[in-house]
Structure formats: C-alpha cells, structure tokens
C-alpha positions in Angstrom: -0.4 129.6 -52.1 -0.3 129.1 -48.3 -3.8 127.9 -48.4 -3.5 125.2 -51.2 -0.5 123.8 -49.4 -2.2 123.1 -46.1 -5.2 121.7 -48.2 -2.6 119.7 -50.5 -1.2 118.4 -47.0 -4.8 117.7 -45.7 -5.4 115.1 -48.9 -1.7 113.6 -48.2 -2.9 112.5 -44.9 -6.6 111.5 -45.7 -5.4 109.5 -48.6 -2.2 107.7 -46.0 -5.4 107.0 -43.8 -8.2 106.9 -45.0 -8.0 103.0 -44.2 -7.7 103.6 -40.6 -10.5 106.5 -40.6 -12.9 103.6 -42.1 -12.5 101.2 -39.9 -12.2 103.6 -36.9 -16.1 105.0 -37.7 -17.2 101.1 -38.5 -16.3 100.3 -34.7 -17.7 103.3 -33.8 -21.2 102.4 -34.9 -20.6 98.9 -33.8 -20.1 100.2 -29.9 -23.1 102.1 -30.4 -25.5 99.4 -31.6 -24.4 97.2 -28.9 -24.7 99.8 -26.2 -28.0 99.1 -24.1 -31.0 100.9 -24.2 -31.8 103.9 -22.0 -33.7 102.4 -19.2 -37.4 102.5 -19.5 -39.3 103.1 -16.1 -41.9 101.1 -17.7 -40.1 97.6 -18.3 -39.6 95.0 -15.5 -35.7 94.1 -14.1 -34.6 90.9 -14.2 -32.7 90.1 -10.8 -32.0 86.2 -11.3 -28.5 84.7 -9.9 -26.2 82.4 -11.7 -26.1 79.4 -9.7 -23.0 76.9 -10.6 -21.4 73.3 -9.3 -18.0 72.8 -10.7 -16.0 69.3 -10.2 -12.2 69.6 -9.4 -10.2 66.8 -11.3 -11.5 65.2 -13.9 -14.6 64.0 -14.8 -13.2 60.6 -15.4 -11.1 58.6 -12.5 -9.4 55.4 -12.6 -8.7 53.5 -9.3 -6.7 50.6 -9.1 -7.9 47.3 -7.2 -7.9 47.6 -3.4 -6.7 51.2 -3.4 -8.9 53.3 -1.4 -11.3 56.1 -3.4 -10.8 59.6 -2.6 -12.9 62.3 -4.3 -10.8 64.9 -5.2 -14.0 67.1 -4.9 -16.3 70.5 -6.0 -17.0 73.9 -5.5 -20.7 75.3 -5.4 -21.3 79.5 -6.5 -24.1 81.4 -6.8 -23.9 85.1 -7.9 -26.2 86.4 -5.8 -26.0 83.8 -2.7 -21.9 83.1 -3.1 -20.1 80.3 -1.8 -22.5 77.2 -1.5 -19.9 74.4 -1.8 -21.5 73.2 2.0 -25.0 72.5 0.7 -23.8 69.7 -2.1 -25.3 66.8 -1.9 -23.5 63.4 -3.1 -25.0 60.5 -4.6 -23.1 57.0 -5.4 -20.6 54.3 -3.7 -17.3 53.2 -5.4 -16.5 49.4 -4.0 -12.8 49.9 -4.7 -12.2 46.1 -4.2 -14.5 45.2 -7.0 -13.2 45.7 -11.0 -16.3 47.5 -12.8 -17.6 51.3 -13.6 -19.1 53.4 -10.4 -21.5 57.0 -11.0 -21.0 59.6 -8.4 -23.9 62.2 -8.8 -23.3 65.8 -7.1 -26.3 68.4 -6.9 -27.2 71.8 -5.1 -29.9 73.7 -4.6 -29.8 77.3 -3.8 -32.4 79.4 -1.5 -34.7 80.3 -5.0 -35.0 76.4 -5.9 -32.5 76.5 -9.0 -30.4 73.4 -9.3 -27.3 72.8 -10.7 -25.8 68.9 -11.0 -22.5 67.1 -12.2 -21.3 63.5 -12.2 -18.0 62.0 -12.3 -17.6 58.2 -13.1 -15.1 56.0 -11.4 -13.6 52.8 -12.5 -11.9 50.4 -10.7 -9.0 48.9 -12.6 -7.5 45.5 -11.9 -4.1 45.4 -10.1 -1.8 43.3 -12.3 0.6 43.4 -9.6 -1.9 41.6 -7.5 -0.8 37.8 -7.5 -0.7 35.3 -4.5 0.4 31.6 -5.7 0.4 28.4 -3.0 1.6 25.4 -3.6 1.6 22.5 -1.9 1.5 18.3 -2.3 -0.2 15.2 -1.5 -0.4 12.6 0.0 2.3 13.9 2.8 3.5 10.2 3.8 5.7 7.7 2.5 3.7 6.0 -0.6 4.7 4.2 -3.5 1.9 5.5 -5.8 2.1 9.2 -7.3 2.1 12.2 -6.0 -0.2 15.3 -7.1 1.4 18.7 -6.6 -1.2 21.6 -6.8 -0.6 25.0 -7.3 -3.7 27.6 -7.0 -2.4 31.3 -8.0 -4.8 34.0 -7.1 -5.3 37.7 -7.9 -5.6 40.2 -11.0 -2.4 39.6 -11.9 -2.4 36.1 -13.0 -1.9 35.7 -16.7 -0.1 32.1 -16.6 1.5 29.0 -15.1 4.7 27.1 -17.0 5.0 24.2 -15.6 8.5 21.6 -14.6 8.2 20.9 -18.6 7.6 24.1 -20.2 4.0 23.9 -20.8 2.1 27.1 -20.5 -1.0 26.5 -18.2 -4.0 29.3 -18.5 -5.7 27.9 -15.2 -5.3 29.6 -12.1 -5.5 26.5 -10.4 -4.0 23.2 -11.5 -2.6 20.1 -10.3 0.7 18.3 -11.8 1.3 14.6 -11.4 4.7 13.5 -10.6 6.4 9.7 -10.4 10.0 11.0 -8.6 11.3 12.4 -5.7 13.1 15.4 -7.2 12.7 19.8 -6.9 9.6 20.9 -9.3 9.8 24.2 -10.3 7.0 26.4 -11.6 7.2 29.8 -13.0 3.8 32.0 -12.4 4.0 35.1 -15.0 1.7 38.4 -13.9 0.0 40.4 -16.3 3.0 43.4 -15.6 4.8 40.7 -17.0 6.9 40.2 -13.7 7.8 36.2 -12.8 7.2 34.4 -9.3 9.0 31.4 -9.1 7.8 28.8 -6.8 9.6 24.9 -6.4 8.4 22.1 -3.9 10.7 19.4 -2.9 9.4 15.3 -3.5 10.8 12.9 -1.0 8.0 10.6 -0.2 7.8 8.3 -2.7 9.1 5.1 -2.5 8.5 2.6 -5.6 11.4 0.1 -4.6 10.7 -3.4 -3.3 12.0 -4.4 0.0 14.7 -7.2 -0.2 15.1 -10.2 2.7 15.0 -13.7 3.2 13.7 -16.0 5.5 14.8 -19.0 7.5 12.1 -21.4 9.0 13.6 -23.8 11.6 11.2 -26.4 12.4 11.2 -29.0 15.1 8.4 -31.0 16.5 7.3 -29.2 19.1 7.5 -25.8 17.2 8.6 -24.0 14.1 10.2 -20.5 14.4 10.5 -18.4 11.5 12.7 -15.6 11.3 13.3 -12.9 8.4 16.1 -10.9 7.2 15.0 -8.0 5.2 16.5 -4.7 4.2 14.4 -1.2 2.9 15.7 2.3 2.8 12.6 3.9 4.4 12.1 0.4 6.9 10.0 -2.3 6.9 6.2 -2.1 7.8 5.2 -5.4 8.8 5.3 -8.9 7.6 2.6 -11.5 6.3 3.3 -15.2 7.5 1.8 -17.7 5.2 2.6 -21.0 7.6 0.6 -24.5 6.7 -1.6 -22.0 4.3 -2.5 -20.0 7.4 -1.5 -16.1 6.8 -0.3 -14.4 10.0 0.3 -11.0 10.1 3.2 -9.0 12.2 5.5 -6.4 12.5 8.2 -8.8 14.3 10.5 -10.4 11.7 10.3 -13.1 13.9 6.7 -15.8 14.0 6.5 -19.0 16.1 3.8 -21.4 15.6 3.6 -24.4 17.6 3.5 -27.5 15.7 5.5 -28.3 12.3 5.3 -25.3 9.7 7.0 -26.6 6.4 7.3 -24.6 3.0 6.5 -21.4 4.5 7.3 -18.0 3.0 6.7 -14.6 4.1 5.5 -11.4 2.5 7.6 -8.4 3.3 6.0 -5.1 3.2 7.8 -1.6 3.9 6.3 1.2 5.1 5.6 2.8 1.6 3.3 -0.5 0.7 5.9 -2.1 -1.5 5.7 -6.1 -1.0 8.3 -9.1 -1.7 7.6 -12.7 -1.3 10.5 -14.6 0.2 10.4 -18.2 0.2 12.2 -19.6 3.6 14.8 -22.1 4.0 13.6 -25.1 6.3 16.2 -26.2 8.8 14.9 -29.3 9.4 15.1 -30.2 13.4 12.1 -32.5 13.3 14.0 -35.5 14.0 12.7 -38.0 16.9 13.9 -36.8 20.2 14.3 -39.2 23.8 11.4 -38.0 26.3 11.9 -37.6 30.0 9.2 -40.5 30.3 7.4 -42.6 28.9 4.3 -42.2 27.2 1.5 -42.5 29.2 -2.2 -43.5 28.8 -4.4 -41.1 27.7 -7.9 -41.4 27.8 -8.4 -41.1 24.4 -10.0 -44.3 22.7 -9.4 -46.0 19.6 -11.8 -47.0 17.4 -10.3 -50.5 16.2 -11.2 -53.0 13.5 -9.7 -56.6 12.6 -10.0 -56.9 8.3 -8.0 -59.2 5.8 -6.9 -59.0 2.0 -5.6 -61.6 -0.1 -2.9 -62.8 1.7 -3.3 -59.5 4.5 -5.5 -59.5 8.0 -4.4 -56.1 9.5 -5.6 -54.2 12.7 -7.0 -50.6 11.8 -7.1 -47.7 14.4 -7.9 -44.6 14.7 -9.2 -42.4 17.7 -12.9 -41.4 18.6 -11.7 -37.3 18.3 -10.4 -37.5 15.2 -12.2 -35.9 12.0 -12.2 -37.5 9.2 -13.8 -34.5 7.1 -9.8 -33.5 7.8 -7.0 -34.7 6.3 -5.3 -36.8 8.3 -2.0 -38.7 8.2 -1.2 -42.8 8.4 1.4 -44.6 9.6 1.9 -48.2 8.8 3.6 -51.0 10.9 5.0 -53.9 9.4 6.2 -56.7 11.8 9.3 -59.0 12.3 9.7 -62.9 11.8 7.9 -63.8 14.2 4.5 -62.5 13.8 3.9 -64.2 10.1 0.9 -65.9 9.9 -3.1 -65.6 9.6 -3.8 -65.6 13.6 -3.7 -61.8 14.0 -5.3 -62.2 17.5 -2.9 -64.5 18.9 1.1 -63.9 19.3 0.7 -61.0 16.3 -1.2 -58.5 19.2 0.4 -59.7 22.2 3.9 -59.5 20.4 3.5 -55.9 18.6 4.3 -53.0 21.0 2.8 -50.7 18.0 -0.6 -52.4 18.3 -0.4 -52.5 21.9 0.4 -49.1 22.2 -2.7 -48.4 20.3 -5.0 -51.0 22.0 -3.8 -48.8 25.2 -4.3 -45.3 24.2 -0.9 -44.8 24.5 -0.1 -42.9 21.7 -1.3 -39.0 22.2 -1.0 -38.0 18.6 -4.6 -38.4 16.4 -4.1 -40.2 13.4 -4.8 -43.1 11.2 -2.8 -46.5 12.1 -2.5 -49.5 10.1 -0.5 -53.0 11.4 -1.0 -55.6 8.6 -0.3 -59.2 8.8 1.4 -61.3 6.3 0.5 -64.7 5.7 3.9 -66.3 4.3 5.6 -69.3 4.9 9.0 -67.8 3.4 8.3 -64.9 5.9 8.8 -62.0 2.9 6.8 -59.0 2.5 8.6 -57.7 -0.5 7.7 -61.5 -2.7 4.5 -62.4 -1.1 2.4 -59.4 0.6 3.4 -56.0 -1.3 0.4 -56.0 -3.6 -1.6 -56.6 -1.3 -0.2 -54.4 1.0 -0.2 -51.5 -1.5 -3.9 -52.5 -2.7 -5.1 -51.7 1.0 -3.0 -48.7 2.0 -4.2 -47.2 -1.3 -8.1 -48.3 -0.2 -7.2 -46.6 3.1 -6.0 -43.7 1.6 -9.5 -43.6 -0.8 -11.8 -44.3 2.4 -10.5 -42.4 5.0 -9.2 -38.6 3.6 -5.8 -39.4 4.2 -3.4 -37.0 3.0 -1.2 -38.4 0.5 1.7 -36.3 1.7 1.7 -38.0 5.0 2.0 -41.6 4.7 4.6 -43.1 7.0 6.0 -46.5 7.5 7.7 -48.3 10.4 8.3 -51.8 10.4 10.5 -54.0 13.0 13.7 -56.9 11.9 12.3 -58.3 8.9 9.5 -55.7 8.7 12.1 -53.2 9.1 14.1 -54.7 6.1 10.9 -54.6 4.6 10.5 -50.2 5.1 13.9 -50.2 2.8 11.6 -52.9 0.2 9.1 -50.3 0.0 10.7 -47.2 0.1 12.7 -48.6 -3.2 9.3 -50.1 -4.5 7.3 -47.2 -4.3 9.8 -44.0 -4.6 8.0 -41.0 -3.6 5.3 -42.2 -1.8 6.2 -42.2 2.0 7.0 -39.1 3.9 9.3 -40.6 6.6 10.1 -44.2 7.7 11.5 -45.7 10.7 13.2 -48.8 10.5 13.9 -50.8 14.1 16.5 -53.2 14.4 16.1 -53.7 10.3 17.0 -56.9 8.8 18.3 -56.6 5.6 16.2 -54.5 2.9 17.1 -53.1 -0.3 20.0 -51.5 -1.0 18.8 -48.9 -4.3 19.0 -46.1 -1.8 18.7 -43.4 -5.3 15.0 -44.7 -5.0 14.4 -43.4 -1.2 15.4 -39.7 -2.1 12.9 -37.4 -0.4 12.0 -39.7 2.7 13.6 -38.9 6.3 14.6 -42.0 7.6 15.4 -42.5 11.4 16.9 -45.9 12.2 16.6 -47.4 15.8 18.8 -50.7 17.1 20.0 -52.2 20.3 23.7 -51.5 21.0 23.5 -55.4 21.8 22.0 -56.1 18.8 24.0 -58.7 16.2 22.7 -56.0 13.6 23.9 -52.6 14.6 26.5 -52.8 12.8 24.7 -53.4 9.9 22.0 -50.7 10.5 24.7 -47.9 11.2 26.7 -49.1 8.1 23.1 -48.6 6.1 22.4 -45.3 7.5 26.2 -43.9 6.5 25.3 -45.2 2.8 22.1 -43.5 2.7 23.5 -40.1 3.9 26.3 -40.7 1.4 23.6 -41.3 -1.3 21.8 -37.7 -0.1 18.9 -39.4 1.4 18.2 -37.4 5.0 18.7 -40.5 7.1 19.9 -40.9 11.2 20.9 -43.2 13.3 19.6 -43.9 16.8 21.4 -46.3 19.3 19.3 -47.7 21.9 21.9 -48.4 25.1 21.9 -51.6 26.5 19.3 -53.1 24.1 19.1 -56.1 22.1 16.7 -56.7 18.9 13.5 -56.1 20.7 13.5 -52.2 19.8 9.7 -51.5 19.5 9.6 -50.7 23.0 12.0 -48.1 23.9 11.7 -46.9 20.0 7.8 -46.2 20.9 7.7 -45.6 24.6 11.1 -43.6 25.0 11.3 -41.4 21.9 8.2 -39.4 19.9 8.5 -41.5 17.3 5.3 -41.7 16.4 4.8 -37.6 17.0 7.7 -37.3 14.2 6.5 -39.6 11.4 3.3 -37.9 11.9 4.5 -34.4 11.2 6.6 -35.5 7.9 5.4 -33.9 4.6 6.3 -36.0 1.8 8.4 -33.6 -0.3 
C-alpha cells in the first residue's frame, strides 16, 4: 500500500509538470546543438580582428549662418589592435558662411589593411535673425525737385519692406519717391518675424517761389536797380534783364551806366525756385545844369541841305554812328524869325541847334533834323505839318530810327509849335523841350506819355505864360518841368543847349 502511494504521488507531480519537464529537455537539446564542435587538429583558426569607426552625434548636423563648425567627433576600435581613434583620417570642408549641404568623410585603416569609413553631412542653415537695413537720401542739398529715399536691407533674415503707405515691398533694395519735407517711416519684417523700424527726416526741399520787388531809378548818367526779395531758405542770386541785356548777380543791387527803362529782375533762391519781378522806374532823367559848357569834340557830322514841299531842312548825323543800329532823332523846329526858303542865310547863323551841330558840339551820336518852314503867316501847325510829318516819317524809313525815340525841341514859335505836334500826333514823341514857347495847343489829354522840359528866360515877357502851361500839364498827368534860365530873355537856345544836357536827355527818352 506504501508502494502504490509513493507511485500515486510520482504521477501527481509528473502530470502538475510535465509542461515544465518538456520544455526543460527542448532547451536542453537546443544548448547542445548550438555548442561548437570539439576542435579538430586538422582545421585552420581564423584569427581576424573586428576593426570599427563609430561617429559621436549624429549623422546629420545643422549649422546656422556664420556660426562656426565644430565636429563633435569619432572613436576608432579594433579587437585585436584596440584604440585607433589617432589614425582617422578626415575628408571635407563646411564654409559655415555659405547656406548649402557639406560631406565630411572619416576613414581608418588598421595595421592588416582592413578599412572601416563613416560620413556625416552638414548643412548650413540661414540665420533669419541676420538682417542689416541702411537708409539713406538724395540729393543732400536744398532743391526744389524730389527727393529719392533708398533703403537696401541685407541678410537671411529679410522677408519684407512696408513702406510710409503700407505697401508690402519683396525687394531687398528699393527706393521711395517723396514731394515733402516730413519723417518717413519704414518697417523691415525678418523671417523670425521680428520688426526693425527705420525713419529718415526730409528737410531739403523747397518748392516755394521767392517773393520781392524791384525799384529801378534811372537818371542820365546811370540807372541803379535795387531788389527787395524775401525766401525762407535765402536768395541765390538774381538775373538783371536791363535794355534786353540779362546780367547776372548775387547783389540785389545792379548799376548800369546809361538809361535802363522797363527792367525786371529774376529772383532765384538757393533751392532753384525763380520769380519775375517787374521794377518800378523812378524816373530822374530830367535835364540837369552842367559845370560847363559843352565843348567841341572832334567828332564830325556828316551834314546834308534837302527840301520838301514847302520844307528845306539841315540833316546831321556823326561819322561813328551805325546806322545798322537803331538810333534815336531829335527834331528842331525854329522861332519867327528864321521863316523862309534861305536855309543858308540867317536860318544857320541864327539856330544855336544847327550850330551846335555844324561844331561838333554835341557829344551824344544821334540822328538830327532842323527843318525850315517856308510861310508867310509864320505857322507850322497850318502850313508845314504835313510836310513836316511826311519827312520825319521818310527819315524814320531811311535811316533805322527807332520809333520809340523821336524827340522834338522847337524855340518861340517853334516851341509853340512842340505843344501843335504833340496834340497832333499823340503818342508819337518820346520827350519834347519847348524854349521860350509861344503859344501852342492847349489839349494837353493828347500829350500823355511825353516828358516835357520847358526852358525860358526869367526876363522873358513869356515866363509867365510857360510856367502857367507847365502847372496845367502836370495838373492834366502829363510828366512835365519847368526850367528858369536866370537873367535871360527869349533867346534860350543857348544856355538851354550849352548849359544843360538837353540834348543827352531827349536822347535817352523811350516813348512809353
């Protein structure tokens, strides 16, 4: 009974493991089959090493733009040979400041000629934090055009550009036109998405016109012109357009010798704005007593003796003048006594005005013209205008006069007669210069325009009657003055001729 309990128990425990038991003896026979071989004298050894290269990091490294490159570098082992990390030899450059994909090739070689290799590839990454921006203008002085402002932004980083207005700019580099002086602001976005702001003050530009105005004061001798003018950045100089002659300056102030009439002046400031200011003429051209007398020149006069109708005249002019010019004339019309058709006779001797010529006393070049009048009533105005006007206007034709500058001077009668002909023919003359006039038309509306000097004796019956005259005339608007001669009777041609420029003024009148 003993017996079949210990076998009973036996089965228990074979049948609780039997699982176990199985898989005990299958790894049993496993061990066993994979157990090597008993050595056989016969068969060769193999003694060969394991040689390896190993790269520490990764295989893959990414280097940002302009950072410097380090390897983070190997081991070498051999089985046999150990440590060979020394004998690796490295193949490859990474240009860390240029973007693009770099190799780096490792290899080692140990004393039985096996070779073991790696490589690692490096790429260099842009640096979107890398942004330089400049800015900057031109032109840099005062102007009155535009000015460009430029901005040039440089490095990885750039991505964009808005501009004063909002618009989004891709160009790195771009210029922006602007009409103002005011603070531009630009905003320059990088790629991280970070914002540099950059603004440029505009203070150069300068689109205003300078104001002024002019004054020309003219005398015979000289005309002076002097400006006024007003610009916030100043005034850069000044053209002077005088007798259609342009002078430039940068004094507001311009003399020219001689009689300058009409003038105006073009003011330029400094940014190249202009204005053209028309002067006012103060008018000091009026005839002035000389320290002395006129006195021969050696200038000669060419001279010639004509007639018309019911006209002989004398005709000067002197051997320097050019007639390709345009020249001014100044007539003489005589007194009571010199009417008649003998022009060489008491007509010459009696005329200071023809004398004066005959001498070369007169210094000033221009045409001259002393007609005669053949009338027994001793009248220009009824008997000798038409003729008279027919030959001034054949003078005029023949010679290049200028039509602006015909004067006419005229003595007693033929100084009533200047008044006849200024009423006759309004806006013809220039200037006149009655002497000792006796009497003359009275429609002084008609002279307008004409400066009108009046000589006569202090002792002269009529200077009464020639001041009286010239107070109507300025009282009718007409530029008219009167000129006393001290201790003189009615012969005025001489100290009218020889003592004052006379002639000099009626010459420089511009018929207006």
């Amino acid at each position: 009974m003993e017996d079949e309990s210990i076998l009973e128990t036996i089965k228990d425990f074979i049948s609780r493991y039997i699982v176990f038991i199985l898989v005990f003896l299958i790894v049993v026979v496993i061990i066993i089959l994979l157990l090597p071989q008993g050595k056989n004298d016969n068969q060769p050894v193999n003694h060969d090493s394991i040689l390896s290269l190993t790269l520490k990091g990764n295989k893959e490294v990414s280097v940002v733009k302009g950072e410097q490159y380090q390897d983070p570098g190997y081991t070498a082992y051999d089985t046999k040979e150990g440590d060979l990390t020394s004998r690796v030899s490295v193949e490859g450059n990474v240009n860390s400041n240029v973007i693009g994909s770099y190799t780096i090739n490792y290899r080692v070689t140990n004393s039985t000629g096996k070779i073991a290799t790696a490589t690692r590839i490096i790429k260099v990454i842009p640096d979107y934090k890398d942004l330089n921006v400049e800015i900057d203008y031109n032109p840099k002085e005062l102007t009155n055009n535009d000015v460009e402002i430029t901005i040039i932004a440089t490095g990885d980083g750039f991505d964009f550009i808005l501009d004063p207005e909002g618009n989004i700019v891709k160009e790195n580099e771009f210029s922006y036109k602007v009409t103002s002086n005011d603070e531009y602001l630009f905003s320059i976005r990088r790629k991280d998405g970070d914002v540099i702001e950059k603004s440029i003050e505009i203070k150069n530009i300068d689109k205003k016109k300078p104001t002024g105005s002019c004054k020309d004061t003219v005398t015979l001798e000289k005309s002076v012109v002097v400006v006024t003018a007003k610009d916030e950045n100043g005034i850069g100089k000044y053209n002077y357009n005088l007798n259609n002659q342009k002078y430039e300056s940068t004094s507001n102030t311009y003399t020219v010798s001689g009689v300058a009439r009409n003038a105006s002046v073009t003011i330029y400031d400094k940014a190249g704005n202009y204005e053209i200011v028309s002067c006012i003429t103060v008018d000091n051209t009026w005839p002035i007593k000389q320290n002395q007398n006129y006195v021969q020149t050696s200038a000669k006069y060419y001279d010639k003796t004509g007639h018309l109708g019911r006209l002989n005249y004398l005709f000067y002019y002197p051997n320097d003048l050019n007639l390709k010019d345009k020249n001014a004339l100044v007539i003489f019309l005589h007194g009571s006594g010199e009417f008649g058709s003998n022009i060489g006779g008491s007509f010459n001797s009696n005329t200071t005005f023809a004398n004066n010529m005959r001498d070369g006393k007169f210094q000033q070049r221009a045409v001259f013209l002393c007609p005669q009048c053949n009338s027994s009533s001793k009248s220009w105005k009824n008997d000798c205008f038409g003729d008279l006007k027919t030959l001034i206007d054949r003078v005029v034709a023949q010679y290049n006069i200028d039509p602006n500058r015909i004067s006419i001077t005229g003595h007693s009668l033929g100084g009533g007669a200047v008044y006849d002909a200024l009423a006759k023919w309004p806006g013809f003359f220039s200037a006149a210069a009655p002497l000792a006039p006796a009497g003359g038309s009275s429609n002084y509306a008609a002279m307008k325009g004409v400066k009108i000097a009046v000589f006569t004796g202090t002792n002269d019956g009529l200077y009464s009657s020639s001041k009286n005259t010239v107070t109507k005339l300025q009282q009718a608007g007409i530029e008219a003055k009167f000129y006393p001669l001290e201790g003189k009777g009615h012969a005025a041609q001489p100290p009218a001729f020889n003592e004052y420029n006379l002639i000099e003024w009626m010459i420089a009148q511009t018929r207006k």
